[in-house]
N, C-alpha and C positions, 0 to 999 in steps of 0.2 A: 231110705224110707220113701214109698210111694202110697199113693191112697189106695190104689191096691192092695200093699202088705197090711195097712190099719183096717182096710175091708174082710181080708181073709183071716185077720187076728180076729174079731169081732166073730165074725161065723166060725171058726171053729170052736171058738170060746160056746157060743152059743150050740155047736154038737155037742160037745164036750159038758155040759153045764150039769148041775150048776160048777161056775167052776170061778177063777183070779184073772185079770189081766193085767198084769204088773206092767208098767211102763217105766224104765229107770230114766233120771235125767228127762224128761218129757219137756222141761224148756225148749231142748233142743228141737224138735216136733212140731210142739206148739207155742212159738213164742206170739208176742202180742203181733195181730195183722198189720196192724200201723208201722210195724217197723220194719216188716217183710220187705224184701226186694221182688223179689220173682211172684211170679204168681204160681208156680209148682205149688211154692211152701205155702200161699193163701192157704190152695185148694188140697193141702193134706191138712192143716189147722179145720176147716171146714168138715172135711170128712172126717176127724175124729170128733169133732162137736157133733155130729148127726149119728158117729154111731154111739155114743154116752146116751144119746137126745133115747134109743132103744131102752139105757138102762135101766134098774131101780134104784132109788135112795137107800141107804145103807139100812137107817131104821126100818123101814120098809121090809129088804130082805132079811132080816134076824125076826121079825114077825112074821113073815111067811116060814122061814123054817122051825120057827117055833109050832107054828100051826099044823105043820105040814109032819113032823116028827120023823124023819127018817125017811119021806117019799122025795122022788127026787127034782126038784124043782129045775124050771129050764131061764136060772135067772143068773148074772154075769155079775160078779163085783170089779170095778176099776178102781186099782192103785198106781197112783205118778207118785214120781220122787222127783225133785229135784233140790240144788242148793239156790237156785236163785226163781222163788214163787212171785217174787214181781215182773222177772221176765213171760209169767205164762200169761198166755191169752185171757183177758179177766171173763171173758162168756166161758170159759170151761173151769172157771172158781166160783161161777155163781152155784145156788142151788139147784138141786135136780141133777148136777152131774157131778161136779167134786165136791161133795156136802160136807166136807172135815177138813180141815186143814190143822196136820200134828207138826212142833216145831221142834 
């Protein structure tokens, strides 16, 4: 994983749209910064905070395609999975970017 690949996930998500971007295991990606070693893994934990920072809130998008009925909206849903949510970075569990946490 390079911040390249979470850039080019991001934009094609967004050709593609409206469309998912499933992240499985996403600890691995984004674990918390403080416990990084390298500054690689900072600066992909970053770039995927900045491309979320693009997305909408869930509620949000189920109101625009309510609205919208069938037109097709150019908006991006993000889902991570992981088994250990205390390893993710807490800025990408706040709101505005992982607005749900199912357990």
């Amino acid at each position: 994983v390079s911040e390249d690949n979470i850039r080019n996930l991001f934009s094609k998500a967004y050709r593609t749209a409206p469309s998912i971007a499933f992240v499985d295991e996403i600890d691995t990606i984004a674990s918390k910064r403080d416990n990084l070693q390298r500054e690689m893994e900072r600066r992909i934990v970053t770039q995927l905070l900045t491309c979320m920072d693009q997305t909408i809130p869930l509620v949000l998008l189920v109101k625009i395609l309510i609205q919208t009925s069938g037109k097709k909206p150019g908006y991006v849903l993000v889902i991570g999975a992981t088994n250990r949510p205390d390893a993710v970075d807490p800025a990408l569990r706040r709101p505005g970017r992982f607005d749900r946490e199912i357990s």
